[in-house]
C-alpha positions as CSV (number, residue, x, y, z in Angstrom):
1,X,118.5,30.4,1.7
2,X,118.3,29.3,-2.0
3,X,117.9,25.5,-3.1
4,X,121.3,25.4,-4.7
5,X,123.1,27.3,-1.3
6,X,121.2,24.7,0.7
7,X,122.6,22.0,-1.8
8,X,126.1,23.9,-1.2
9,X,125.9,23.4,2.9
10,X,124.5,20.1,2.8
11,X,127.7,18.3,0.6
12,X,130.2,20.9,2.3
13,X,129.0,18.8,5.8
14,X,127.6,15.6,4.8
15,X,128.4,12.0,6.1
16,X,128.7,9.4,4.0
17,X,129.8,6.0,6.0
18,X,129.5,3.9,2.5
19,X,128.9,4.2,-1.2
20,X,128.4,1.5,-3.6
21,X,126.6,0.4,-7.1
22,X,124.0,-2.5,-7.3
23,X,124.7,-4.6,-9.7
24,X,122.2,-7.3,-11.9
25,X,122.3,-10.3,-13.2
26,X,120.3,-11.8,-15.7
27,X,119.7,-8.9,-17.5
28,X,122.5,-8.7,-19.6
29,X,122.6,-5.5,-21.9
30,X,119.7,-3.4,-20.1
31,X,120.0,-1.3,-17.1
32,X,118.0,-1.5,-14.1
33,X,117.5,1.1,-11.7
34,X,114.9,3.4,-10.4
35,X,114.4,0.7,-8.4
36,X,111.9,-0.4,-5.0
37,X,113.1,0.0,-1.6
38,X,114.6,-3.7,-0.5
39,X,111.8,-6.2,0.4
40,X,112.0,-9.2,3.4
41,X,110.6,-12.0,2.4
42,X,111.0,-15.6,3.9
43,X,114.9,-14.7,5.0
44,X,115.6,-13.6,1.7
45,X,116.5,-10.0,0.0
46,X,114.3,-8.8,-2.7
47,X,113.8,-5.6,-5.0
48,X,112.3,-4.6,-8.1
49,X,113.9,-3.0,-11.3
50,X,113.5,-1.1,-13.7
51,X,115.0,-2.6,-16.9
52,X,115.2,-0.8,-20.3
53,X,117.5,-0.5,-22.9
54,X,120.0,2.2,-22.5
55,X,119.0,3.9,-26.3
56,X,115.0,3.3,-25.3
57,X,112.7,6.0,-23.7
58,X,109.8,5.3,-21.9
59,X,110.2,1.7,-23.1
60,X,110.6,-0.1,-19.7
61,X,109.3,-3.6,-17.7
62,X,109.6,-3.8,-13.9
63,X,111.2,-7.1,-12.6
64,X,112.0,-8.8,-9.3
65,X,115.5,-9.7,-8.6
66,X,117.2,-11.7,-5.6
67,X,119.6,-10.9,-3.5
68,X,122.6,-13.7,-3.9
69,X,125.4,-10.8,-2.9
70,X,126.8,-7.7,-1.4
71,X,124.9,-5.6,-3.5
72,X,124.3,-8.1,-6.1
73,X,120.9,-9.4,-7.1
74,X,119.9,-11.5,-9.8
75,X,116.9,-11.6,-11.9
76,X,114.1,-14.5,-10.0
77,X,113.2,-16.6,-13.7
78,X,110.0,-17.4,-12.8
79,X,108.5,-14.0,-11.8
80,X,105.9,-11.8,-13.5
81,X,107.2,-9.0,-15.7
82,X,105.2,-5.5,-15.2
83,X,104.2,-3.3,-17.8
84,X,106.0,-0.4,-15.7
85,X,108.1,2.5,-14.7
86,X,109.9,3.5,-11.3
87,X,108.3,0.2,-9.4
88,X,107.2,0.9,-5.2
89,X,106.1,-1.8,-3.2
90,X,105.0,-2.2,0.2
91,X,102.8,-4.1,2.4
92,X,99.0,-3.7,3.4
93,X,96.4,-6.1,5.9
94,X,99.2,-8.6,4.9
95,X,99.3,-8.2,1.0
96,X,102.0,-6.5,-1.3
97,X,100.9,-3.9,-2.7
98,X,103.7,-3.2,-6.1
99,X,102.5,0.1,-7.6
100,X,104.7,1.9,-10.9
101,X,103.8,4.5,-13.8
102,X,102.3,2.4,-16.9
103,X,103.0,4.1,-20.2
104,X,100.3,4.4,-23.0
105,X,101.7,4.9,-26.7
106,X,100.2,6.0,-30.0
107,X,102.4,5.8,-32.8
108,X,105.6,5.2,-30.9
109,X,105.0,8.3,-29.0
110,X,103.7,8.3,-25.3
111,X,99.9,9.2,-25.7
112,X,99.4,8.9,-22.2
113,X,100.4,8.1,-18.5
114,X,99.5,7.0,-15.1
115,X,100.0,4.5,-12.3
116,X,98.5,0.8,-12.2
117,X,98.7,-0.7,-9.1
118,X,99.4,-5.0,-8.7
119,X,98.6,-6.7,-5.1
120,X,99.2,-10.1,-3.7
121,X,100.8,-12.5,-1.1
122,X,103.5,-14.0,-3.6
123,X,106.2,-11.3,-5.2
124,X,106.2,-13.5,-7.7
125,X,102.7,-12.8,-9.3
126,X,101.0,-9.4,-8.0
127,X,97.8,-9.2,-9.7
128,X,96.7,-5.9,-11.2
129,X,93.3,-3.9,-9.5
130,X,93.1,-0.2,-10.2
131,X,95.0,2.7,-11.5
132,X,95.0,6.6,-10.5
133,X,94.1,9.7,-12.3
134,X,95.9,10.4,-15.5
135,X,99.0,12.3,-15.8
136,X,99.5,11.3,-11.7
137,X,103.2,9.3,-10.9
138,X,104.7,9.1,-7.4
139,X,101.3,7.7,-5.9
140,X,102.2,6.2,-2.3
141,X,100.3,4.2,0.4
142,X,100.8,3.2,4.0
143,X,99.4,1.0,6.6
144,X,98.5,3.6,9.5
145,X,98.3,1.8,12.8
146,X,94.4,2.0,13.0
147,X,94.5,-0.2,9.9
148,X,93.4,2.6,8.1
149,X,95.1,3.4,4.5
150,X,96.9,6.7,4.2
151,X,97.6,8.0,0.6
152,X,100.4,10.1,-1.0
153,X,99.4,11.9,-4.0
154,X,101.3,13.7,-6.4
155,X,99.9,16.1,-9.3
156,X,101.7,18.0,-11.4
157,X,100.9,20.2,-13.9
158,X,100.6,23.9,-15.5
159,X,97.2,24.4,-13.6
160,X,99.3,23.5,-10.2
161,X,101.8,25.7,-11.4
162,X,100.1,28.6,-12.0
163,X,97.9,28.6,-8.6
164,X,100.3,27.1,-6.8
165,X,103.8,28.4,-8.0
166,X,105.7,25.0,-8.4
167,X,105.3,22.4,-11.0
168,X,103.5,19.5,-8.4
169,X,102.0,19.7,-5.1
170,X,102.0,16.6,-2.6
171,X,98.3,15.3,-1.3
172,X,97.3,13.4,1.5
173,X,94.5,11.7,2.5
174,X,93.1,7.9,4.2
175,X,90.7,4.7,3.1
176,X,89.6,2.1,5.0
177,X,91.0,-0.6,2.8
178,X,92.7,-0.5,-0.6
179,X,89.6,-2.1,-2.0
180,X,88.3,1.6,-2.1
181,X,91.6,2.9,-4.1
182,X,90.9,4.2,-7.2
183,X,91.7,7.6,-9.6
184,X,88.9,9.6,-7.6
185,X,90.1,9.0,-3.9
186,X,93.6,9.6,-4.8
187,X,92.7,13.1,-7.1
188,X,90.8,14.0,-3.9
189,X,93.9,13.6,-1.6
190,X,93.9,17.3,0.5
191,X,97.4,19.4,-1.0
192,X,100.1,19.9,1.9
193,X,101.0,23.3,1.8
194,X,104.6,25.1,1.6
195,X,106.8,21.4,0.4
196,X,108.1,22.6,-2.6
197,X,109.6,26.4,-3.9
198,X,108.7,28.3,-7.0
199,X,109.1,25.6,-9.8
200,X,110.4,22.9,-7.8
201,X,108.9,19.5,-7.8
202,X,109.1,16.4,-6.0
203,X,107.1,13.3,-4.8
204,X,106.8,10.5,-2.0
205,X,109.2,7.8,-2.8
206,X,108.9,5.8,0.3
207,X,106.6,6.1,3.8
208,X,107.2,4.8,6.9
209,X,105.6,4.8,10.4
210,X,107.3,6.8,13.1
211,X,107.7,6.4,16.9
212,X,106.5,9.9,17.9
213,X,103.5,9.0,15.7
214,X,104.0,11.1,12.7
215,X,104.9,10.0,9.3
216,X,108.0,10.2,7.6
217,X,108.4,10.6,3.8
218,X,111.6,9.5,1.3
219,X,110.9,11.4,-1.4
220,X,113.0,13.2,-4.4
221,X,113.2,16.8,-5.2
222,X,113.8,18.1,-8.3
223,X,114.9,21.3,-9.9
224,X,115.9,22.5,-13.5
225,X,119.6,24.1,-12.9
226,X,121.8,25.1,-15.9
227,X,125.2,23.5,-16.2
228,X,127.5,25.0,-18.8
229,X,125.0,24.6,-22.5
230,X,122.7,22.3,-20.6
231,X,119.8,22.7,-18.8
232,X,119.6,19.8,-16.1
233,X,117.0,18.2,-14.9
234,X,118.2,17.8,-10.9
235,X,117.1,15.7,-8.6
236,X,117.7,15.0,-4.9
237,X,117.3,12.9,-2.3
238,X,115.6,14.4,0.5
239,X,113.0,13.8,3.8
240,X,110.6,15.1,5.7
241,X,107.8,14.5,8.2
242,X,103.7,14.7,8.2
243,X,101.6,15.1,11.3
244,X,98.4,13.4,10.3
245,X,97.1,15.3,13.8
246,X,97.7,18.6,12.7
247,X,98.0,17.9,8.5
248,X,101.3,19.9,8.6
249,X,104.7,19.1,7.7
250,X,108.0,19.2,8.7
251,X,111.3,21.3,7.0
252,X,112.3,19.2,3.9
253,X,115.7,18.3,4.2
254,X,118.2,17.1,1.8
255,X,120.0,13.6,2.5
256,X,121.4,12.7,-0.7
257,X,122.5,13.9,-3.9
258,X,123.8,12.5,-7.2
259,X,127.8,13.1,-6.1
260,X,127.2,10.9,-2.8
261,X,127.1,7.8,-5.3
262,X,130.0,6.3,-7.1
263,X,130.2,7.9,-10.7
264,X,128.5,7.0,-13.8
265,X,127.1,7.7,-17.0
266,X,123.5,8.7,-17.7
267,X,121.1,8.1,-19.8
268,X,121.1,11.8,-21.2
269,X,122.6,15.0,-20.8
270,X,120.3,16.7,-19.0
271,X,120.6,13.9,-16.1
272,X,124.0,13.9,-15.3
273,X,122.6,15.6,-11.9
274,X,119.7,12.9,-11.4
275,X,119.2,10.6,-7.9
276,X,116.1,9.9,-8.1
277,X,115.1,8.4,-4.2
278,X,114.4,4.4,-3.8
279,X,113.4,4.3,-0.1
280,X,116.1,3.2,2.7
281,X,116.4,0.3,4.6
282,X,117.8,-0.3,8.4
283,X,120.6,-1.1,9.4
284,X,121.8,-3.3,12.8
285,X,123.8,-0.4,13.2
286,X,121.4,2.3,13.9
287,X,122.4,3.7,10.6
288,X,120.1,3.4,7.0
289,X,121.0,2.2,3.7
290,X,119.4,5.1,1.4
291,X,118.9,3.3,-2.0
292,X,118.4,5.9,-5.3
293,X,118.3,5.6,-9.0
294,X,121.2,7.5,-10.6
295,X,121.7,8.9,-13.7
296,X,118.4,6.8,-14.9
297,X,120.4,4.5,-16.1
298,X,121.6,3.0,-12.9
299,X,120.8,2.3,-9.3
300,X,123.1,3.2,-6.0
301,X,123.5,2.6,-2.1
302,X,124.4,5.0,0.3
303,X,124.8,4.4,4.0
304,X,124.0,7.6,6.3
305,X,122.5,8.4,10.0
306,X,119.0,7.7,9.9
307,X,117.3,10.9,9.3
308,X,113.8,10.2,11.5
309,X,116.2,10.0,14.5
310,X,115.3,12.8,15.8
311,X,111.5,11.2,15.7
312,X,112.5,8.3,17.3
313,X,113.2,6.7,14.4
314,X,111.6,4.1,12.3
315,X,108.8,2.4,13.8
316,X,109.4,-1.2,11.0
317,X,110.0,-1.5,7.1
């Protein structure tokens, strides 16, 4: 079955229990989305942002906001601004770990990319301590539970293309500690084989321990489809599962897609078809809270069954 047919079957039978926009305060005239998965801290509600100007390209900070709402959060004053793109965060041997693509210009024109990566025990001031290889977003980590380090990679590029067939693969591999993270451990993450089809890419938005023991991955998954004069950039919301036992994954499946979400503008054409994947968060009942950047130019809340249930679920967050 082709991407778009399984698109097709997936919004004929979807189940959406609740759809909603997050909104921002204290960022008056820039939009924020692209966002973090939610964050517990202290009995309080936190994510970070992405916040750029609506008319600016590659021209964005990364800030933490506060939940003081249903789906309202409001910029935390005394916080460190990042020098970055599409934040992550999660947490390691105790510490946050806030990784996010930096952007290097020449001239006004990006020269060059790749992702730094902040750590520390207040959200409020993550300290920066390595980077990945260049030209390498969507970089993920995990506490496993031997305390060992497991790390998503994702390159993309015409060499992966043209041995591979689709634009980026997905990597895996494990550290002891994220003192040893740095470009060369995370280039020499082993490829997972048969994720994406021919052209497709995708990447690991989100990780989270299972019950049964396996892994399971919020990710996005992205396609270029032609709508009318356009030629979209689509991207999708989807899951799937890694065995660390046997290094192979489960079916990818789709859980979201940009006409779950309330409607909006975009920030260009050629993304009127883009939900790009937060991470999800759990819900009392049973159910998730899948959280996704739409449009780039905003950032959305969907509530749907949980789709590691048939795993066990989700061992925490």
């Amino acid at each position: 079955m082709s991407r778009q047919k399984e698109r097709a079957e997936f919004e004929k039978n979807k189940v959406i229990y609740d759809s909603a926009k997050l909104t921002f305060l204290g960022v008056e005239g820039y939009d924020v989305y692209n966002c973090s998965t939610i964050v517990h801290d202290n009995g309080k509600n936190y994510i970070f942002g992405r916040v750029e100007k609506r008319e600016r390209w590659a021209d964005s900070t990364v800030m933490l906001f506060e939940e003081v709402g249903k789906d309202t959060y409001r910029l935390v004053p005394d916080s460190r601004t990042y020098p970055l793109e599409d934040p992550y965060i999660t947490r390691i041997h105790g510490e946050y770990i806030l990784g996010g693509t930096h952007v290097r210009k020449s001239r006004g024109e990006v020269d060059m990319y790749y992702a730094n990566f902040y750590r520390g025990y207040s959200l409020k001031n993550l300290v920066y301590f390595t980077s990945g290889p260049e030209r390498m977003k969507d970089i993920r980590l995990i506490e496993l539970e031997n305390g060992k380090v497991g790390i998503f990679s994702r390159p993309r590029g015409k060499d992966i293309l043209e041995k591979y067939g689709s634009e980026s693969m997905i990597g895996y591999g494990e550290i002891d500690s994220v003192d040893e993270l740095d470009a060369a451990v995370i280039a020499g993450a082993e490829y997972l084989p048969d994720i994406f089809r021919k052209e497709e890419w995708g990447g690991c938005n989100q990780v989270y321990r299972l019950a049964d023991g396996c892994l399971g991955i919020i990710g996005h998954l992205s396609e270029r489809v032609k709508k009318g004069n356009i030629l979209c950039s689509v991207y999708m919301n989807m899951a799937f599962c890694l065995d660390r036992r046997t290094m192979r994954c489960g079916e990818m499946a789709i859980i979201g897609t940009r006409t779950c979400y309330p409607e909006g503008p975009c920030k260009k054409d050629f993304l009127m078809d883009c939900a790009f994947t937060s991470g999800i968060s759990l819900r009392e009942d049973g159910r998730v809270d899948l959280y996704s950047g739409i449009g780039d130019c905003e950032e959305g809340r969907i509530t749907i069954d949980d789709p590691f249930r048939i795993h066990g679920g989700i061992l925490s967050i």
